[in-house]
N, CA, C and O of each residue as an XYZ file, in Angstrom:
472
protein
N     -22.024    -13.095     10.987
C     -20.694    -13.390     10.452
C     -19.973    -12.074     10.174
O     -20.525    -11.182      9.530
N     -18.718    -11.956     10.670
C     -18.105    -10.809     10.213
C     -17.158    -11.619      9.432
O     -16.888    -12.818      9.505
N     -16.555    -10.346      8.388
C     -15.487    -10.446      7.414
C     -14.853     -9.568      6.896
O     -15.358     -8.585      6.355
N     -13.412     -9.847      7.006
C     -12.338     -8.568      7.183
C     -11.387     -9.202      5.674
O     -11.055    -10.290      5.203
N     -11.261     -7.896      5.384
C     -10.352     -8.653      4.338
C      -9.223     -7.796      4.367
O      -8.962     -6.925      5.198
N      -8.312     -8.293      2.937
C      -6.712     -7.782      3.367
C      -6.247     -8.321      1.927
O      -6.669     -9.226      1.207
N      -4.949     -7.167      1.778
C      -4.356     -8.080      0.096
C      -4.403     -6.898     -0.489
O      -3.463     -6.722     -1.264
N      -5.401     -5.731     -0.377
C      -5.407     -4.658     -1.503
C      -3.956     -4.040     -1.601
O      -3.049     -4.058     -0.769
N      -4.026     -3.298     -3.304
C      -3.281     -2.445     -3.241
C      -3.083     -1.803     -4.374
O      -4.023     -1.495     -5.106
N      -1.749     -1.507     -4.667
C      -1.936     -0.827     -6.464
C      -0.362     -2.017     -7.190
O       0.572     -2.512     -6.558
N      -0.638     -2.083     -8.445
C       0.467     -3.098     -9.060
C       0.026     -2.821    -10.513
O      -1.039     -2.351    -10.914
N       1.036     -3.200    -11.151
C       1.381     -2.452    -12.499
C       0.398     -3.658    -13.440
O      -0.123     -4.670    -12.972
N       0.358     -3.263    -14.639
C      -0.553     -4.133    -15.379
C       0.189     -5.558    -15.628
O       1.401     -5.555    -15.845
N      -0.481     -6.673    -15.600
C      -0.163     -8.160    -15.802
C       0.768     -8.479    -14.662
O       1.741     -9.231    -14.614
N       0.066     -7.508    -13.526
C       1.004     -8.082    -12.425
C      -0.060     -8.890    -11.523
O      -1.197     -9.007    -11.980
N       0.314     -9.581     -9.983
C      -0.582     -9.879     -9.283
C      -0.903     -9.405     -7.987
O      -0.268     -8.468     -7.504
N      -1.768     -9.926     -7.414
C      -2.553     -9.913     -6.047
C      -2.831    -10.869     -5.380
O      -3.091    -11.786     -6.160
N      -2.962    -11.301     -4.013
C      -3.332    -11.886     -3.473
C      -4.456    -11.137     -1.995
O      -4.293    -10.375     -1.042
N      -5.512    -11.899     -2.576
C      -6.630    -10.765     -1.435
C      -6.581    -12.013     -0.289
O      -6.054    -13.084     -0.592
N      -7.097    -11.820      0.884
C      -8.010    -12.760      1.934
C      -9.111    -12.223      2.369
O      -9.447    -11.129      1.917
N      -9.736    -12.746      3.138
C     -11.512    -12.658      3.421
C     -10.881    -13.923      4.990
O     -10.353    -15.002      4.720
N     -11.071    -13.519      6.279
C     -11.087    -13.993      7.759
C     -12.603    -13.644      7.511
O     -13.262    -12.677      7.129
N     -12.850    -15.200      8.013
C     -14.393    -14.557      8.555
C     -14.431    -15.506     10.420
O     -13.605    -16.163     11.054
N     -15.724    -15.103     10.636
C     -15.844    -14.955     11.956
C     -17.337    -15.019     12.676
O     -18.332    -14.692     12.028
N     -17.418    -15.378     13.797
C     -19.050    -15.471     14.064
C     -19.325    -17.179     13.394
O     -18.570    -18.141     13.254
N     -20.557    -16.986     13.140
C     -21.661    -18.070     12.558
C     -20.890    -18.728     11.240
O     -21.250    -18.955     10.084
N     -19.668    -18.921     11.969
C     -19.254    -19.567     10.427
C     -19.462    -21.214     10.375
O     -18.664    -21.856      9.692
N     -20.495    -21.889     11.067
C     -20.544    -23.247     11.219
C     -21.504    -23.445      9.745
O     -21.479    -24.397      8.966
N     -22.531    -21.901      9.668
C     -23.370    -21.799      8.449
C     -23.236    -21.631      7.563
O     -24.169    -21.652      6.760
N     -21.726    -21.315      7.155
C     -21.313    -20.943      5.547
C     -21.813    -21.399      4.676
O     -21.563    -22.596      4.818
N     -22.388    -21.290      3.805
C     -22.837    -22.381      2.378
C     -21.660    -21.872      1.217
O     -21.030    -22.573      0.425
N     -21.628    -20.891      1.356
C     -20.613    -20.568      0.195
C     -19.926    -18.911      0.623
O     -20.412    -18.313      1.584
N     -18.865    -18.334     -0.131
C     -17.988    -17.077      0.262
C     -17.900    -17.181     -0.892
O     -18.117    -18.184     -1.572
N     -17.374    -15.533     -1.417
C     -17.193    -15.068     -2.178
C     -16.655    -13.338     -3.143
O     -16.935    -12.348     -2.468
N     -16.193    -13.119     -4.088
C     -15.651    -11.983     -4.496
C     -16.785    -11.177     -4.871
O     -17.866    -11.758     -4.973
N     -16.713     -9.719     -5.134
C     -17.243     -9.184     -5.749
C     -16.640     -7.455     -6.175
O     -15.524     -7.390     -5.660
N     -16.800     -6.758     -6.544
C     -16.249     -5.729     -7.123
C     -17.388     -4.579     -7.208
O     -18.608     -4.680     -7.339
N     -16.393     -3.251     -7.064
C     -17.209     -2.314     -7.329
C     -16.531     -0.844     -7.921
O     -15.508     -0.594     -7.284
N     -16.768     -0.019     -8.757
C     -16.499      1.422     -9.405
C     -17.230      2.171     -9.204
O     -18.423      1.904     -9.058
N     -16.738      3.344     -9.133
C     -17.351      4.310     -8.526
C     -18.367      4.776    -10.073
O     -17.985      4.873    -11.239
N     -19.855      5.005     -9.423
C     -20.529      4.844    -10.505
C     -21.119      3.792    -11.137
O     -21.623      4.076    -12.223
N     -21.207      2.636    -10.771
C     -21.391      1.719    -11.230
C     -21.702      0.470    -10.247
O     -21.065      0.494     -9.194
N     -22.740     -0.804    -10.468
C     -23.286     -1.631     -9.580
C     -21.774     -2.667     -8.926
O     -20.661     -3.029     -9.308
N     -22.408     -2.746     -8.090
C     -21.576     -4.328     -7.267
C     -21.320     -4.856     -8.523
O     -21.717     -4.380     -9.587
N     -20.512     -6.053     -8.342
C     -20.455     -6.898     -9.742
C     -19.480     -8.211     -9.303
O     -18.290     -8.151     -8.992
N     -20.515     -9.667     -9.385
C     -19.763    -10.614     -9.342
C     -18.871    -10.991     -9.749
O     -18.736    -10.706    -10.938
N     -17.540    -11.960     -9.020
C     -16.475    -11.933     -9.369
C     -16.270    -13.409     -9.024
O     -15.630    -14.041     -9.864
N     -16.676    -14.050     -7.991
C     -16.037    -15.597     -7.951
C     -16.715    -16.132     -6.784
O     -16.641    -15.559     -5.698
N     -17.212    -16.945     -6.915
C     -17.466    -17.982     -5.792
C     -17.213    -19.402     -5.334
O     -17.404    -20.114     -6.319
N     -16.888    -20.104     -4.341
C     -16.771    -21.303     -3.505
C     -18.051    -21.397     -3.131
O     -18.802    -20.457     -2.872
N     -18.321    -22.670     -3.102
C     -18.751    -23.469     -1.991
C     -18.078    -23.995     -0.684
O     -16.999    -24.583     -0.598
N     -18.761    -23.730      0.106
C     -17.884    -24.312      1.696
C     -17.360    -25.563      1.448
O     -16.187    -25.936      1.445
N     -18.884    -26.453      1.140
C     -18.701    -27.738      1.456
C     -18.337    -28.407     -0.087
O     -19.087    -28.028     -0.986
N     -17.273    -29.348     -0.456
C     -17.249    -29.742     -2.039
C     -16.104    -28.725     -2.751
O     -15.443    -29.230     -3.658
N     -15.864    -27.479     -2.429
C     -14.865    -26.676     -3.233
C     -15.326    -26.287     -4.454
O     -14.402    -25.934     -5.187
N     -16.438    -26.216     -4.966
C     -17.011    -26.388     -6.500
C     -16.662    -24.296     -6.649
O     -17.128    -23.578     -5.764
N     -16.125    -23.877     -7.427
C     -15.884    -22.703     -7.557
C     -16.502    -21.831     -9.212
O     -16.520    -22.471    -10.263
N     -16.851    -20.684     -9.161
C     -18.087    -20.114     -9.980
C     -16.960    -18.987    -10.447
O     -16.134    -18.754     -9.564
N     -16.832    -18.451    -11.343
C     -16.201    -17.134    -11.952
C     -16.760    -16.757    -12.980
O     -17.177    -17.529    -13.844
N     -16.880    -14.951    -13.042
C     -17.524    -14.523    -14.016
C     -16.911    -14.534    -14.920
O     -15.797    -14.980    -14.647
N     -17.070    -14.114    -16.551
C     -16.240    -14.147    -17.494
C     -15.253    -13.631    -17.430
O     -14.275    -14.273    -17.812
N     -15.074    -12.382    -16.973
C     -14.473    -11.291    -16.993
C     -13.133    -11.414    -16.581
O     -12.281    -10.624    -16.986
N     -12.848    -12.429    -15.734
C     -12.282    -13.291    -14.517
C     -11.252    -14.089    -15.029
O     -10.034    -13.923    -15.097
N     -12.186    -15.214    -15.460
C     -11.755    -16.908    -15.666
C     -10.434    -16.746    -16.738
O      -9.954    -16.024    -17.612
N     -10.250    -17.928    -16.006
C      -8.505    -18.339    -16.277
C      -7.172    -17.071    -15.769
O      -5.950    -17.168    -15.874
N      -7.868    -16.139    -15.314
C      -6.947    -15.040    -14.740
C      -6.643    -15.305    -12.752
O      -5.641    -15.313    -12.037
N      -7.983    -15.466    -12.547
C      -8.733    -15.352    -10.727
C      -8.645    -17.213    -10.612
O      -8.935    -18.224    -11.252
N      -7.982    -16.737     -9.219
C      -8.901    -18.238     -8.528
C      -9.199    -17.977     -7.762
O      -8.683    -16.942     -7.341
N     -10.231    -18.615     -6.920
C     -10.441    -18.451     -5.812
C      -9.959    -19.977     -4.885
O      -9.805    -21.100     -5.364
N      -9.786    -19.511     -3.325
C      -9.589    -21.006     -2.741
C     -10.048    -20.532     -1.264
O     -10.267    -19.393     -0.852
N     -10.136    -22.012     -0.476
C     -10.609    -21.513      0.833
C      -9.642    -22.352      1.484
O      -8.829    -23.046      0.874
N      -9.762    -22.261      2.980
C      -8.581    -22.836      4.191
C      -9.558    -22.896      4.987
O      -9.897    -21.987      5.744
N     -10.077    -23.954      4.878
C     -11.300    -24.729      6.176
C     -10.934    -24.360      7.563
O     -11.791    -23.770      8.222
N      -9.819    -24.615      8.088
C      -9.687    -24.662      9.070
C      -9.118    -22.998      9.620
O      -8.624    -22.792     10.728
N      -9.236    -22.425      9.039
C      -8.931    -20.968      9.506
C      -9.677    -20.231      8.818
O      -9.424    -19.060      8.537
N     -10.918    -21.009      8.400
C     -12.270    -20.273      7.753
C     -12.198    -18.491      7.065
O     -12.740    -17.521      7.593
N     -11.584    -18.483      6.108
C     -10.476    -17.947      5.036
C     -10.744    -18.299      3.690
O     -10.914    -19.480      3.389
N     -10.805    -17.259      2.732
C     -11.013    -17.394      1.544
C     -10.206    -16.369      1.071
O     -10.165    -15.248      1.580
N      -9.549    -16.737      0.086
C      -8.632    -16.293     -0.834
C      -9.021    -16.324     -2.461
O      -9.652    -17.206     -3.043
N      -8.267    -14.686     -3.205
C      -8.547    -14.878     -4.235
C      -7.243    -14.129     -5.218
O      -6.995    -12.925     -5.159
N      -6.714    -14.824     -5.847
C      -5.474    -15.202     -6.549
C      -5.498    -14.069     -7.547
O      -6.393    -14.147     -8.388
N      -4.802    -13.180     -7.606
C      -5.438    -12.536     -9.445
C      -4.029    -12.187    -10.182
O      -3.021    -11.522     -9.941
N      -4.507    -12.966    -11.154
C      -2.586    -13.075    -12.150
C      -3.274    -12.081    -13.589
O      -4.451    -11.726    -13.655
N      -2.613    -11.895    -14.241
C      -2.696    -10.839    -15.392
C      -3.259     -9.310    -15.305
O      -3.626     -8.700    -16.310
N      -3.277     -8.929    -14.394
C      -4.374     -7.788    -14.209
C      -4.548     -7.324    -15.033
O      -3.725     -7.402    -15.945
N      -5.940     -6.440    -15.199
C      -5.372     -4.773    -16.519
C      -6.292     -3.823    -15.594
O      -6.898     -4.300    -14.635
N      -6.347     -2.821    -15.841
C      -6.669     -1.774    -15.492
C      -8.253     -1.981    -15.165
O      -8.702     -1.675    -14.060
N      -8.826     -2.361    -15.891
C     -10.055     -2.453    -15.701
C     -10.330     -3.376    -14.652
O     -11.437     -3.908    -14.740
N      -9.554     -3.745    -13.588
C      -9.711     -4.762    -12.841
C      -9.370     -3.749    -11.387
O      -9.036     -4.177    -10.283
N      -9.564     -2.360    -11.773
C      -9.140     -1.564    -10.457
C     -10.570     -1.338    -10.193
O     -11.507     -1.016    -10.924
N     -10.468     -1.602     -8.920
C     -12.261     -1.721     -7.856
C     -11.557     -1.865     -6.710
O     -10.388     -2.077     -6.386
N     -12.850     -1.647     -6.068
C     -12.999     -2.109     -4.537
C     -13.444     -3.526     -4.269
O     -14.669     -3.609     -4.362
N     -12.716     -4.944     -3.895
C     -13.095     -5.783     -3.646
C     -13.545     -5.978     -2.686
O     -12.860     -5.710     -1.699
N     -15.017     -6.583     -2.470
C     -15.740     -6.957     -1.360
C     -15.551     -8.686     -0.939
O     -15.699     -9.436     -1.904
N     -15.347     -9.130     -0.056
C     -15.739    -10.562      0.698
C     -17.199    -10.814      0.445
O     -17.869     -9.962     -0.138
N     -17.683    -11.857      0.825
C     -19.080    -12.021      0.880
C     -19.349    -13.231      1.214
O     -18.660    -14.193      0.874
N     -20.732    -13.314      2.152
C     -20.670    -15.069      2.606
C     -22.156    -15.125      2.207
O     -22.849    -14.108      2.172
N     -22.494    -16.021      1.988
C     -23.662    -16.844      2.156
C     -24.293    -17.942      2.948
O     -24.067    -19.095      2.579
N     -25.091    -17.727      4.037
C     -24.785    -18.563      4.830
C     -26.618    -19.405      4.609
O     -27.342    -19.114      3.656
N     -26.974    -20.298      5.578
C     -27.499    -21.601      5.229
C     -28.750    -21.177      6.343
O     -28.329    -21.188      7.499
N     -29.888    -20.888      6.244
C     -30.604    -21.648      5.025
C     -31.023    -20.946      3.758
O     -31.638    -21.445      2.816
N     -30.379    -19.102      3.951
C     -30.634    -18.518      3.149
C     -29.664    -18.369      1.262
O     -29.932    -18.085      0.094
N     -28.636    -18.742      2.018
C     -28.003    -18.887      0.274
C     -27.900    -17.416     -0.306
O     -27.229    -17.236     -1.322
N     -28.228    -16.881      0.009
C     -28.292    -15.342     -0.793
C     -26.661    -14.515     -0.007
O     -26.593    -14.665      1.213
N     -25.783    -13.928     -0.497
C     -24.666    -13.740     -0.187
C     -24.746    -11.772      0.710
O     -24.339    -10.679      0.315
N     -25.368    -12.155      1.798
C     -25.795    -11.096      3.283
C     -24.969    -10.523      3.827
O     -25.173     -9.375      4.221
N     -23.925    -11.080      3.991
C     -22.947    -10.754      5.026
C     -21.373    -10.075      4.061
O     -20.588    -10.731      3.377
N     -21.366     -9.227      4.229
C     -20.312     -8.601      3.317
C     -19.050     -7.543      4.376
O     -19.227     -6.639      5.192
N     -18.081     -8.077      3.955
C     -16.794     -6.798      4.328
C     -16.815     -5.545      3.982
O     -17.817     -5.045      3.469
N     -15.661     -4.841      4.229
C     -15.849     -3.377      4.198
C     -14.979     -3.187      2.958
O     -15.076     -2.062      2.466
N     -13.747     -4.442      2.040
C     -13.998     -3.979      1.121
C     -12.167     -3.392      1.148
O     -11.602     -2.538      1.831
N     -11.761     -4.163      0.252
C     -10.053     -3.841      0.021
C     -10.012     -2.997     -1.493
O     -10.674     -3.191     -2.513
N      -9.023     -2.054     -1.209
C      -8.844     -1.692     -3.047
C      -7.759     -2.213     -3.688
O      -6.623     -2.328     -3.226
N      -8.128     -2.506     -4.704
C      -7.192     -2.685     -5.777
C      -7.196     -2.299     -6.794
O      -8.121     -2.392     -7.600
N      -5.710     -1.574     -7.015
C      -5.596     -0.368     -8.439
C      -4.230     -1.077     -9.464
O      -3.081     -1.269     -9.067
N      -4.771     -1.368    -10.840
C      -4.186     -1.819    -11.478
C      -3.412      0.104    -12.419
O      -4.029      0.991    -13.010
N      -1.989     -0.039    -12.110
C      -1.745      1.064    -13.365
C      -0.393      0.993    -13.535
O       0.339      0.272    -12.858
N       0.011      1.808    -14.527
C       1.616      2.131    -14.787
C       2.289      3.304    -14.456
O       3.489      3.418    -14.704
């Protein structure tokens, strides 16, 4: 599965974003896609997940009620919404899939930035 994403950029605090994640290949196996984040210095770090099948969606604290995430079945596409920003929300966002029978999230993009400042 490849996955390209798109959406980064820089925007002032309590402003928004809109990322995407195209994926591609073996996408008949998706089990689930998903966000994740990273600082320089510091681990990967979950940020939101879908399920393919059902829509059932996962967010870390850090997140919720700010992020959504959503997907577009048919142009096998995941999107992730981000309203209030603050600063601490400037990373490198990664895509990520999980595909079936493994479930473990393998297949990752190269990874959009987004810089929250004034």
């Amino acid at each position: 599965v490849q996955l390209v994403e798109s959406g980064g950029g820089l925007v002032q605090p309590g402003g928004s974003l809109r990322l995407s994640c195209a994926a591609s290949g073996r996408t008949l196996s998706i089990l689930r896609m998903g966000w994740f984040r990273q600082t320089p210095g510091k681990e990967r770090e979950f940020v939101a997940y879908i399920a393919w099948s059902g829509g059932n969606t996962y967010y870390a604290d850090s997140v919720k009620g700010r992020f959504t995430i959503s997907r577009d079945n048919a142009k096998i596409t995941v999107f992730l919404q981000m309203n209030s920003l603050k600063p601490e929300d400037t990373a490198i966002y990664f895509c990520a899939a999980a595909l079936i029978p493994s479930g473990a999230f393998s297949y990752w993009g190269r990874g959009t930035q987004v810089t929250v400042s004034s």
